[in-house]
mmCIF file of the N, C-alpha and C atoms, coordinates in Angstrom:
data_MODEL
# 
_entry.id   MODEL 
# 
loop_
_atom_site.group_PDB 
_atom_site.id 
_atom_site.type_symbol 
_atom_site.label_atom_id 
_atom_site.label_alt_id 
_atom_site.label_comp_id 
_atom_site.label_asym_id 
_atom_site.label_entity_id 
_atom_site.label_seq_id 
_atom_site.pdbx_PDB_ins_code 
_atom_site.Cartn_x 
_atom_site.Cartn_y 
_atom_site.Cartn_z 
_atom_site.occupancy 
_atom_site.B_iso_or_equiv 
_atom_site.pdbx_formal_charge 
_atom_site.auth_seq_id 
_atom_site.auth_comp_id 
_atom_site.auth_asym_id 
_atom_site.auth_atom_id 
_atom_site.pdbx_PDB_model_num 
ATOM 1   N N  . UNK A 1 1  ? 108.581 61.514 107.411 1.00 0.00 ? 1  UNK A N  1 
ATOM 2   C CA . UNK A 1 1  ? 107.353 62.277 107.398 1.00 0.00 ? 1  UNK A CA 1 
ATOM 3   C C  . UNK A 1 1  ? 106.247 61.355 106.922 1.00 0.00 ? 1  UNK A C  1 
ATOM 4   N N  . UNK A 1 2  ? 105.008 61.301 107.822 1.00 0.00 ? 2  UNK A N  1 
ATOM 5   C CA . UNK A 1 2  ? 104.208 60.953 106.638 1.00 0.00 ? 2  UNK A CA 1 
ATOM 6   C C  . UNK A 1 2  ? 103.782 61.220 106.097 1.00 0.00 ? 2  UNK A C  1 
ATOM 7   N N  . UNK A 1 3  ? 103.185 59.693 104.974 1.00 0.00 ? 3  UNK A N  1 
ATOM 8   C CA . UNK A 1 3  ? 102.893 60.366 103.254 1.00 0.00 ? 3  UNK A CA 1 
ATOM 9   C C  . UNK A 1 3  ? 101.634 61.629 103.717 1.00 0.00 ? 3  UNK A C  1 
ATOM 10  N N  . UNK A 1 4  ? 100.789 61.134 104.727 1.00 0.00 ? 4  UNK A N  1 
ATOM 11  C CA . UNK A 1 4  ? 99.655  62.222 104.697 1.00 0.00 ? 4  UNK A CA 1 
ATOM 12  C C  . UNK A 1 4  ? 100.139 63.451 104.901 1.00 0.00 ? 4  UNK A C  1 
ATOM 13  N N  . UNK A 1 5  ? 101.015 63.656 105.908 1.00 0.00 ? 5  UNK A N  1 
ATOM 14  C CA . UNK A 1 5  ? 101.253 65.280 105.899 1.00 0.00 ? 5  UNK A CA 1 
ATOM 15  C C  . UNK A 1 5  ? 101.894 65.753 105.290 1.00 0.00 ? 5  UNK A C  1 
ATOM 16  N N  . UNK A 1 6  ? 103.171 64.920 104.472 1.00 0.00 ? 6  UNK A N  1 
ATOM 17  C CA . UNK A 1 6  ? 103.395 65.417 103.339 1.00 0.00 ? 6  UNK A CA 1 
ATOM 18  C C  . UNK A 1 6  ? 102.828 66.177 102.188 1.00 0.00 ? 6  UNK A C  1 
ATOM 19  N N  . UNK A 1 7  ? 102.096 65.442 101.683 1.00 0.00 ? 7  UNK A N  1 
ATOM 20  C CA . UNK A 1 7  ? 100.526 65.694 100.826 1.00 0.00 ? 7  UNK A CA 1 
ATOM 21  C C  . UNK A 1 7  ? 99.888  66.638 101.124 1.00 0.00 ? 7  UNK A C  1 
ATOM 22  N N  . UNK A 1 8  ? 99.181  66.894 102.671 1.00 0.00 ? 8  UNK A N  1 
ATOM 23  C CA . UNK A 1 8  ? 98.581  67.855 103.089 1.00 0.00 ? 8  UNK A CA 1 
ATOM 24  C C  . UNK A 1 8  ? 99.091  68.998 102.378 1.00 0.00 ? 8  UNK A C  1 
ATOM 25  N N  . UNK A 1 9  ? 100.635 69.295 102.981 1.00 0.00 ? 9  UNK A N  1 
ATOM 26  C CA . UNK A 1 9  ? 101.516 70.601 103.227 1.00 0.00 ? 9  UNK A CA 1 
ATOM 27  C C  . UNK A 1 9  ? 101.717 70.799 101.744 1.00 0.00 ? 9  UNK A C  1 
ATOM 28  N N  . UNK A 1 10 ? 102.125 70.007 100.719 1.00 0.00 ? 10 UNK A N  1 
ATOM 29  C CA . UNK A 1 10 ? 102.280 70.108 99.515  1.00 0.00 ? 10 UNK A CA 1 
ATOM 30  C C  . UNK A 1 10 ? 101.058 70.538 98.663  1.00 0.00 ? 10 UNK A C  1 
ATOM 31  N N  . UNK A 1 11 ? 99.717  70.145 99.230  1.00 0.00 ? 11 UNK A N  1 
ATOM 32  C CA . UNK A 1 11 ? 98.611  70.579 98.711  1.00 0.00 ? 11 UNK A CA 1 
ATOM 33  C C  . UNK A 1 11 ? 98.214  71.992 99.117  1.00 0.00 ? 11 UNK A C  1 
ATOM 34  N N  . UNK A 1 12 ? 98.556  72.070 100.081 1.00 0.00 ? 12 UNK A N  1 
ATOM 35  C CA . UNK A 1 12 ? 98.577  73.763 100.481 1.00 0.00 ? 12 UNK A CA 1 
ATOM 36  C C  . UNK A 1 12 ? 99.606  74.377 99.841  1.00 0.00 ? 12 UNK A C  1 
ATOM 37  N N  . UNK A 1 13 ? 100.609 74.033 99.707  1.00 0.00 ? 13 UNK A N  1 
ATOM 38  C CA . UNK A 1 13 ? 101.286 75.052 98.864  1.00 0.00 ? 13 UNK A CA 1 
ATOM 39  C C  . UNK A 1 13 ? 101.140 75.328 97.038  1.00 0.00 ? 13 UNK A C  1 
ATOM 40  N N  . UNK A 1 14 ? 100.413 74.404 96.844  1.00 0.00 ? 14 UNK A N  1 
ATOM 41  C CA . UNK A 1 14 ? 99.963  74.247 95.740  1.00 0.00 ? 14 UNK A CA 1 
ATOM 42  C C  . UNK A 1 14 ? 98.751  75.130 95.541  1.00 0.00 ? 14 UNK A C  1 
ATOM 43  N N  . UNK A 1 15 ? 97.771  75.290 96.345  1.00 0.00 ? 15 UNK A N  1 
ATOM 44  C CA . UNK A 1 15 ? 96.830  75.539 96.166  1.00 0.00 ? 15 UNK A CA 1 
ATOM 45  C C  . UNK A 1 15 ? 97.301  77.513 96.527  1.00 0.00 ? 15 UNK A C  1 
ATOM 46  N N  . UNK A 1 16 ? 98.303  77.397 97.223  1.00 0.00 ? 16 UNK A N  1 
ATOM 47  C CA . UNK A 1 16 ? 98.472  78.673 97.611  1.00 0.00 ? 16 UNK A CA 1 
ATOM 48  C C  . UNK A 1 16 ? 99.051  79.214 95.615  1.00 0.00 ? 16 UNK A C  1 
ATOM 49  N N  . UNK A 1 17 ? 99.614  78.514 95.305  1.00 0.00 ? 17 UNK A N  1 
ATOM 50  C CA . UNK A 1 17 ? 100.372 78.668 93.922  1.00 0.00 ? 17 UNK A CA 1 
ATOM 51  C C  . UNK A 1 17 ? 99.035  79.427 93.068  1.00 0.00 ? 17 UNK A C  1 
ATOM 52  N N  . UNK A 1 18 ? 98.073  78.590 93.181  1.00 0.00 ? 18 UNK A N  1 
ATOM 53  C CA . UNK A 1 18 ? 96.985  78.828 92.193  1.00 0.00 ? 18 UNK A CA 1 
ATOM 54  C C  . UNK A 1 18 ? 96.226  79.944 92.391  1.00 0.00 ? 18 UNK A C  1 
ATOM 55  N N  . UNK A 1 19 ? 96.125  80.206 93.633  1.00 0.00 ? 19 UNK A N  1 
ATOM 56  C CA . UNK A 1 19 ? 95.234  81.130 94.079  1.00 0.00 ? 19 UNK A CA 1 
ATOM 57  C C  . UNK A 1 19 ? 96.176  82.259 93.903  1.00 0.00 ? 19 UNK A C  1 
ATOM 58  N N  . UNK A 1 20 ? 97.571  82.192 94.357  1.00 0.00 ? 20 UNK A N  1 
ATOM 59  C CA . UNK A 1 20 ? 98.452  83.767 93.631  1.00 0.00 ? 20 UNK A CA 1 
ATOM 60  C C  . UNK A 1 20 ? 97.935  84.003 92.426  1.00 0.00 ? 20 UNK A C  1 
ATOM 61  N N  . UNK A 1 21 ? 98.124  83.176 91.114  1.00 0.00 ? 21 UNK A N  1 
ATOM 62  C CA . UNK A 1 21 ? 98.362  82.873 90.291  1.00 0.00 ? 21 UNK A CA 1 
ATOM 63  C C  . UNK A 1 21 ? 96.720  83.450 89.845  1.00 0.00 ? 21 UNK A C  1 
ATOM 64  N N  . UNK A 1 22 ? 95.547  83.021 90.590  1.00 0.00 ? 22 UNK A N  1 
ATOM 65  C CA . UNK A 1 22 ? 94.091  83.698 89.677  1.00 0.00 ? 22 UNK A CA 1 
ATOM 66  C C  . UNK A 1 22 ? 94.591  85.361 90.446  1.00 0.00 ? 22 UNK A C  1 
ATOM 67  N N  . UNK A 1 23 ? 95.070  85.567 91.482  1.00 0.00 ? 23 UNK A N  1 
ATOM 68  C CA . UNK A 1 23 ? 94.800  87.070 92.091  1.00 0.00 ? 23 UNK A CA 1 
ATOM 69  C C  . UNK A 1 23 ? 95.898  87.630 90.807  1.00 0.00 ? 23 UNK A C  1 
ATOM 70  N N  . UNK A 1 24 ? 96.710  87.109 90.360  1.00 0.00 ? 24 UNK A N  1 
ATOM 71  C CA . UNK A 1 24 ? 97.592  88.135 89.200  1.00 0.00 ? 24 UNK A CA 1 
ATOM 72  C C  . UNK A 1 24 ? 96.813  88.290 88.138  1.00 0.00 ? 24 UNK A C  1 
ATOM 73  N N  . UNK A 1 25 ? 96.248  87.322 87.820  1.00 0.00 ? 25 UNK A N  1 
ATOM 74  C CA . UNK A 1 25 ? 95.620  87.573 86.167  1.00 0.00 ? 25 UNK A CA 1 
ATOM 75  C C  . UNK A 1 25 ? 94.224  88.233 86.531  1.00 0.00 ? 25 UNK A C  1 
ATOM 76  N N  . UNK A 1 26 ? 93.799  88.136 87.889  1.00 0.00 ? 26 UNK A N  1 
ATOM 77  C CA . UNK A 1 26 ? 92.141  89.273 87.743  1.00 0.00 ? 26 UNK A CA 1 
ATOM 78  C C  . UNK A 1 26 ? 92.686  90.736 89.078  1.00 0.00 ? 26 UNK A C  1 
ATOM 79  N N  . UNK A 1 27 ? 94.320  90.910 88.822  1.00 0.00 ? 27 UNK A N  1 
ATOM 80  C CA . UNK A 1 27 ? 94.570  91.896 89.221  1.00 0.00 ? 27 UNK A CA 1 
ATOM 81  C C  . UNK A 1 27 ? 93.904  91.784 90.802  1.00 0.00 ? 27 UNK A C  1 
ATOM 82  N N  . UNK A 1 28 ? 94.149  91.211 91.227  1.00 0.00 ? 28 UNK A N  1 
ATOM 83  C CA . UNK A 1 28 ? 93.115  91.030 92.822  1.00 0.00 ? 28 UNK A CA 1 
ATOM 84  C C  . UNK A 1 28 ? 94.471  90.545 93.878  1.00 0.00 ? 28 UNK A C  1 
ATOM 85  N N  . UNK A 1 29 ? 95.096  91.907 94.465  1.00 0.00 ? 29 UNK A N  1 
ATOM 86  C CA . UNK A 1 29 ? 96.320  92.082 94.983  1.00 0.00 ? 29 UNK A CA 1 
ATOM 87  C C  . UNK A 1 29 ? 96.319  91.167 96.397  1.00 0.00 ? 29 UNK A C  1 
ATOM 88  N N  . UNK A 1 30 ? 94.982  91.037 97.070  1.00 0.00 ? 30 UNK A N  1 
ATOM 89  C CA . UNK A 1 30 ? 95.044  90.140 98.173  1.00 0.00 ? 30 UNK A CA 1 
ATOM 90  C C  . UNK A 1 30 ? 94.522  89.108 98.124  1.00 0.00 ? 30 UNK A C  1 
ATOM 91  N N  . UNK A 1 31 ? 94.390  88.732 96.920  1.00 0.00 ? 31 UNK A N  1 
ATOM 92  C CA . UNK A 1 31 ? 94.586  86.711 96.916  1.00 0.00 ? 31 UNK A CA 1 
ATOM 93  C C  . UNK A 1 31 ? 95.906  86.773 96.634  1.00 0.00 ? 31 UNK A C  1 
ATOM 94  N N  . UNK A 1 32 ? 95.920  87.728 95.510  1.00 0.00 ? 32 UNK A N  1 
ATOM 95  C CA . UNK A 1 32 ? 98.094  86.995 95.344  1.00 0.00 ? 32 UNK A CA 1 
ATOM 96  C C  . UNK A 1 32 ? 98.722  86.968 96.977  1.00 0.00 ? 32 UNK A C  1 
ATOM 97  N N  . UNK A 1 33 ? 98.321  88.135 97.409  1.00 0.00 ? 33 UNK A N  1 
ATOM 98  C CA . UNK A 1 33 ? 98.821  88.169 99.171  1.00 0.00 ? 33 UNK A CA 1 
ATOM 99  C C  . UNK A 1 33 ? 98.491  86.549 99.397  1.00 0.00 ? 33 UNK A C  1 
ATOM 100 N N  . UNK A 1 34 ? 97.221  86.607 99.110  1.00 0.00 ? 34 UNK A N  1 
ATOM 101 C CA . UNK A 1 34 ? 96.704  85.487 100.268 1.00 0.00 ? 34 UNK A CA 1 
ATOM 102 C C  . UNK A 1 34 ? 97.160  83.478 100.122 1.00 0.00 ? 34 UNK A C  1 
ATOM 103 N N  . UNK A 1 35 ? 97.460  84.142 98.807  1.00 0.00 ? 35 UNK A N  1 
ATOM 104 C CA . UNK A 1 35 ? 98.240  82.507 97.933  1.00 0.00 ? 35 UNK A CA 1 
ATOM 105 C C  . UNK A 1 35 ? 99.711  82.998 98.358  1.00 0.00 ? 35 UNK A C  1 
ATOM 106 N N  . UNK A 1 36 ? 100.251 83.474 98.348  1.00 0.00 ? 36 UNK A N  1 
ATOM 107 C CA . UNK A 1 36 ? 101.696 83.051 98.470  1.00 0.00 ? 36 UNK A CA 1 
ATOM 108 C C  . UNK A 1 36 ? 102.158 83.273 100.115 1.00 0.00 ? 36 UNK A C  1 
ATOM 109 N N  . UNK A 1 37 ? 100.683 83.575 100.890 1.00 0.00 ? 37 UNK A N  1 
ATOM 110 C CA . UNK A 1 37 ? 100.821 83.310 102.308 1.00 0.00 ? 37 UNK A CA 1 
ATOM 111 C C  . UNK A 1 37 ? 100.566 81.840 102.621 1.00 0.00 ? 37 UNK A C  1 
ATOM 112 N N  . UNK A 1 38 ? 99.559  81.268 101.701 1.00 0.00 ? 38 UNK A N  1 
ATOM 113 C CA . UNK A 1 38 ? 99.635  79.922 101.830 1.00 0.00 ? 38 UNK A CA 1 
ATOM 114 C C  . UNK A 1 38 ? 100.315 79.066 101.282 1.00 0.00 ? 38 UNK A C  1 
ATOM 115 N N  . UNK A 1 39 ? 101.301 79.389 100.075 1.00 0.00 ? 39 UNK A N  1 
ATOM 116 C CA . UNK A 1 39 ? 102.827 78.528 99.956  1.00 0.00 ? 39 UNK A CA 1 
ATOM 117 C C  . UNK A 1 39 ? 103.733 78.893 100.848 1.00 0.00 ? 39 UNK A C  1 
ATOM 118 N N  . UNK A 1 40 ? 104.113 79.940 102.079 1.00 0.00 ? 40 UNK A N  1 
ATOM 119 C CA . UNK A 1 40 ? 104.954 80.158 102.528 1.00 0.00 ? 40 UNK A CA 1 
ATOM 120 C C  . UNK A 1 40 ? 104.647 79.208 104.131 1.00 0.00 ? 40 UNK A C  1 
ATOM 121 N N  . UNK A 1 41 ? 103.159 78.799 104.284 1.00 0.00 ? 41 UNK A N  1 
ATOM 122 C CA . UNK A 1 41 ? 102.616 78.401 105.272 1.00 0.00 ? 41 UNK A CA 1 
ATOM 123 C C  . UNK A 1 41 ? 102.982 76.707 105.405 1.00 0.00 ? 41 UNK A C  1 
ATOM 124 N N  . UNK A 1 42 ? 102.650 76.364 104.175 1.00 0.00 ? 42 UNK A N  1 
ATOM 125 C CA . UNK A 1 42 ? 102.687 74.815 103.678 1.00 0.00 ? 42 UNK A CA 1 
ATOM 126 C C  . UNK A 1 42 ? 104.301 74.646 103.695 1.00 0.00 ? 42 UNK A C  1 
ATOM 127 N N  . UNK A 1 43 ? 105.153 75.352 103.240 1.00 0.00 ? 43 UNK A N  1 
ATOM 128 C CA . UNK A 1 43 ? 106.218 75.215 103.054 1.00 0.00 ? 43 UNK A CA 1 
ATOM 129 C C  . UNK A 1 43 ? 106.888 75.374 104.558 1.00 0.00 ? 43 UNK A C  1 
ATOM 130 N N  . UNK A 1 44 ? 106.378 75.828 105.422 1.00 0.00 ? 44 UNK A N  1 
ATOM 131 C CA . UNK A 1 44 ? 107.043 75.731 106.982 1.00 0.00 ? 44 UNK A CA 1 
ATOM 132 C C  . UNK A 1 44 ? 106.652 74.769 107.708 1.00 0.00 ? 44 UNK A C  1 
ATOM 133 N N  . UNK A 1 45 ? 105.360 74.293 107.478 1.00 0.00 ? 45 UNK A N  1 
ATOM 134 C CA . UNK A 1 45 ? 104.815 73.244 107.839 1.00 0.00 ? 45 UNK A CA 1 
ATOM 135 C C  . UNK A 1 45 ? 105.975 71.817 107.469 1.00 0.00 ? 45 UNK A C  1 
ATOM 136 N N  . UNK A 1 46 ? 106.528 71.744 106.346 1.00 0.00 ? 46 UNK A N  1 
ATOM 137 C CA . UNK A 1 46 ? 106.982 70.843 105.609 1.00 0.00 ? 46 UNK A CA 1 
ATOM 138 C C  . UNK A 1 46 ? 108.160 70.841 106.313 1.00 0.00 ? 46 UNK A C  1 
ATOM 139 N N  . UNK A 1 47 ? 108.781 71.977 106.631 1.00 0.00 ? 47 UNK A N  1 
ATOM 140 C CA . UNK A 1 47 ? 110.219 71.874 107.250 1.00 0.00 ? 47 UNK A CA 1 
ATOM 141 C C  . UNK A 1 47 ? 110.242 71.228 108.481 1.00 0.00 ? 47 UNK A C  1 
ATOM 142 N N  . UNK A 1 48 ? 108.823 71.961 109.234 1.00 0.00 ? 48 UNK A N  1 
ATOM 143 C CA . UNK A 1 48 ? 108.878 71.555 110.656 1.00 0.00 ? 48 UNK A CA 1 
ATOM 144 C C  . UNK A 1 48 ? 108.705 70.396 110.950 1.00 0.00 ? 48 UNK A C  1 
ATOM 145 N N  . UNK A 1 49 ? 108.263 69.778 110.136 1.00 0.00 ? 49 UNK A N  1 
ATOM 146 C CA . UNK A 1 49 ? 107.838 68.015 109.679 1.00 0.00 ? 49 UNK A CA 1 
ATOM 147 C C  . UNK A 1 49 ? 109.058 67.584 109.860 1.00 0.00 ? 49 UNK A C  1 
ATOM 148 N N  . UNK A 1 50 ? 110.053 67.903 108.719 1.00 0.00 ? 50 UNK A N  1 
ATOM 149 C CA . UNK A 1 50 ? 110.913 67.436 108.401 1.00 0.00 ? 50 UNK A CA 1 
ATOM 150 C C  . UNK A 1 50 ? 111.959 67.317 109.806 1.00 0.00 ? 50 UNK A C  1 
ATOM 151 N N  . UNK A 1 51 ? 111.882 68.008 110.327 1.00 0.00 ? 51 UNK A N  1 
ATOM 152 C CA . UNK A 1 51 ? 113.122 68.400 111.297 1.00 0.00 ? 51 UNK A CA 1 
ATOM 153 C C  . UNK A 1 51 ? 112.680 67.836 112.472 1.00 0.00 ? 51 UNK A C  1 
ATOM 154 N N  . UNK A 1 52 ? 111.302 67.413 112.527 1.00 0.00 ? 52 UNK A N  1 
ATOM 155 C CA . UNK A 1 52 ? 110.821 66.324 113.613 1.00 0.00 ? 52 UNK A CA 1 
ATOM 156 C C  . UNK A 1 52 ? 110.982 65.018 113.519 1.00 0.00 ? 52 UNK A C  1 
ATOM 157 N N  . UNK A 1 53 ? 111.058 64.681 112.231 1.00 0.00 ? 53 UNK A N  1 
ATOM 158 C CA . UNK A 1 53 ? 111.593 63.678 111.714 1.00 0.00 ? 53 UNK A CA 1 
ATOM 159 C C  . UNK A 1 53 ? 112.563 63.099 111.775 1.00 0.00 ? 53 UNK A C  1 
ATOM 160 N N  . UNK A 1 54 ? 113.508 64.002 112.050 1.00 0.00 ? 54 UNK A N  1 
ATOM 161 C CA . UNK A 1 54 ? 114.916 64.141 111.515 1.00 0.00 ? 54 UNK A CA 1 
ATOM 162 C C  . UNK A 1 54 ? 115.232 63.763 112.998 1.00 0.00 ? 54 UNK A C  1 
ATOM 163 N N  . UNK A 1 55 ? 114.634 64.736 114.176 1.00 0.00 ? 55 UNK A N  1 
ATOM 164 C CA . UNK A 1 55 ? 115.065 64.439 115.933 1.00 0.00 ? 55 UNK A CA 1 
ATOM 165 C C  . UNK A 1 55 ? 114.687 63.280 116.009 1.00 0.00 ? 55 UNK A C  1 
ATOM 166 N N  . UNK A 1 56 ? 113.216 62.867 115.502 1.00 0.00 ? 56 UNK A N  1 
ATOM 167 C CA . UNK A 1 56 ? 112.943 61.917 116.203 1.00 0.00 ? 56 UNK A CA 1 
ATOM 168 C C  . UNK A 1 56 ? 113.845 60.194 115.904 1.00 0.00 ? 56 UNK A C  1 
ATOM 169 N N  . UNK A 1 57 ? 114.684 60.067 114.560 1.00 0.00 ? 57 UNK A N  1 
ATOM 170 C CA . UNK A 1 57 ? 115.687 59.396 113.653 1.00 0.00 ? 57 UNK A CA 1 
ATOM 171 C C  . UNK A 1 57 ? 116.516 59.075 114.313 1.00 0.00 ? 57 UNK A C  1 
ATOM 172 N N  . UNK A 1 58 ? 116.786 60.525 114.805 1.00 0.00 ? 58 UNK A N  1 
ATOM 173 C CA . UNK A 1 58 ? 118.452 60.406 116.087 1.00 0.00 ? 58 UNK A CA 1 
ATOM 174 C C  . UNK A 1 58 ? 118.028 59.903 117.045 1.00 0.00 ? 58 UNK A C  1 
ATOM 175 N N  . UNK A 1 59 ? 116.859 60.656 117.761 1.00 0.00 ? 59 UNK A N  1 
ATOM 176 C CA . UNK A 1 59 ? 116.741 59.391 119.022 1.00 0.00 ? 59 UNK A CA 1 
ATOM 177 C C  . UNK A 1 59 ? 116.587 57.992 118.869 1.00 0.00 ? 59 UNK A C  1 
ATOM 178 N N  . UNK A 1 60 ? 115.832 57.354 118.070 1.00 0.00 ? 60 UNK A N  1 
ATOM 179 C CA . UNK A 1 60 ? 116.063 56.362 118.003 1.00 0.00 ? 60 UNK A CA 1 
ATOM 180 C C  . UNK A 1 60 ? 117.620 55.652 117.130 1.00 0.00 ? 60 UNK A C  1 
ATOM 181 N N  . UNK A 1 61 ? 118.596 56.118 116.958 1.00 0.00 ? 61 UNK A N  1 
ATOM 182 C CA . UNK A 1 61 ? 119.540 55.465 116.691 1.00 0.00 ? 61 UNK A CA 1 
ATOM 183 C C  . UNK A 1 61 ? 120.209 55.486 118.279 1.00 0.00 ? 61 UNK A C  1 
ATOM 184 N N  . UNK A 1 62 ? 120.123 56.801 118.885 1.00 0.00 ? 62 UNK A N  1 
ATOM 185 C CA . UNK A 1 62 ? 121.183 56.700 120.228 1.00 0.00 ? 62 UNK A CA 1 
ATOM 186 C C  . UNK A 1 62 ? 120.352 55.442 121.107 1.00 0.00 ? 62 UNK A C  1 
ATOM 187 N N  . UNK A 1 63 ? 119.047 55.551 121.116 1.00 0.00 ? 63 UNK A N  1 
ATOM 188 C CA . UNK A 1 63 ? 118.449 54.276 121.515 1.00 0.00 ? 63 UNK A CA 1 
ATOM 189 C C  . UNK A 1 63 ? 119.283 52.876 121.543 1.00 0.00 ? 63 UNK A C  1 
ATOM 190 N N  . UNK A 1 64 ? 119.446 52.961 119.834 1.00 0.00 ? 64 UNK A N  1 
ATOM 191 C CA . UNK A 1 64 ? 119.572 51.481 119.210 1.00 0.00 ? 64 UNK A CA 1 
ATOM 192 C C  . UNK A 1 64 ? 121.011 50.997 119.816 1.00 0.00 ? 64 UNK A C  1 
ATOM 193 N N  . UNK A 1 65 ? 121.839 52.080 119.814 1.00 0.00 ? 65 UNK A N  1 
ATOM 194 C CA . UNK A 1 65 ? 123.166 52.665 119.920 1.00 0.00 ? 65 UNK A CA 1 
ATOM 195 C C  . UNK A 1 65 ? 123.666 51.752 121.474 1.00 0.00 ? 65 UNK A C  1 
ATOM 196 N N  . UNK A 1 66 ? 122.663 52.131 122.633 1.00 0.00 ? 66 UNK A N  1 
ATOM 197 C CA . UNK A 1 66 ? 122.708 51.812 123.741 1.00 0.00 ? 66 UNK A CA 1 
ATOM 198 C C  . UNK A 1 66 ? 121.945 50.428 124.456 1.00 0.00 ? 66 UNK A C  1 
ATOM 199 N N  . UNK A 1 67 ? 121.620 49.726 123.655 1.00 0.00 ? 67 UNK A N  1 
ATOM 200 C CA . UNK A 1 67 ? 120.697 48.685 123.430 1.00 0.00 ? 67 UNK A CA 1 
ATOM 201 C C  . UNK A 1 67 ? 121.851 47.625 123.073 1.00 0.00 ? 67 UNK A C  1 
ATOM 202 N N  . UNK A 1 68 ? 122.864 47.910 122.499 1.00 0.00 ? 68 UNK A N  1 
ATOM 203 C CA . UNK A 1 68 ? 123.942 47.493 121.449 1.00 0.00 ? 68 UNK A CA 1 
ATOM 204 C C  . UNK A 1 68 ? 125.014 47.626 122.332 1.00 0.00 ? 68 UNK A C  1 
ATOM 205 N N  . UNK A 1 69 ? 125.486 48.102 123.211 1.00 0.00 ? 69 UNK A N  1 
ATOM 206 C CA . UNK A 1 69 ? 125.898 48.343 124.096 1.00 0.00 ? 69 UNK A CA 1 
ATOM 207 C C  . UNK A 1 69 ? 125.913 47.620 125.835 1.00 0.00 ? 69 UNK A C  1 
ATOM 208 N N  . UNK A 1 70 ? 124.697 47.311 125.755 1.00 0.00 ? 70 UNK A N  1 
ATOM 209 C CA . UNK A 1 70 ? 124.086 46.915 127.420 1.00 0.00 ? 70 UNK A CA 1 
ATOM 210 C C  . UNK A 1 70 ? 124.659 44.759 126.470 1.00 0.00 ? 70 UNK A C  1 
ATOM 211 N N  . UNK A 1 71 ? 124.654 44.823 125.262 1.00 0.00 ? 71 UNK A N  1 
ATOM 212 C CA . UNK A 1 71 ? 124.294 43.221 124.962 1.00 0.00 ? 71 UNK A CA 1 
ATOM 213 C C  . UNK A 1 71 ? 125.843 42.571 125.268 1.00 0.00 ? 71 UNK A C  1 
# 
């Protein structure tokens, strides 16, 4: 992943943290909604990262795999 979208997605879920976090203490039921829609947002973001990451890893080993192969 990169570091930037890492960061990004982690900063959104962070920020989603905080913003729950003022809607509990001034009783304000749709920021808490609206913060822990944006840690649940950042946090899918992060997976989907991850798991692109993860395909794109394998292809390049079956690549490497067949490269290694043809020599």
């Amino acid at each position: 992943m990169g570091v930037f979208d890492k960061a990004k997605h982690q900063a959104e879920q962070l920020a989603g943290q905080a913003k729950e976090a003022l809607g509990k203490a001034t009783g304000n039921d749709e920021m808490k909604r609206s913060g822990k829609s944006d840690q649940v947002s950042g946090e899918a973001k992060e997976t989907g990262q991850d798991i692109k990451d993860r395909a794109a890893g394998t292809v390049d080993d079956v690549k490497d795999r067949f490269r290694d192969d043809k020599k």
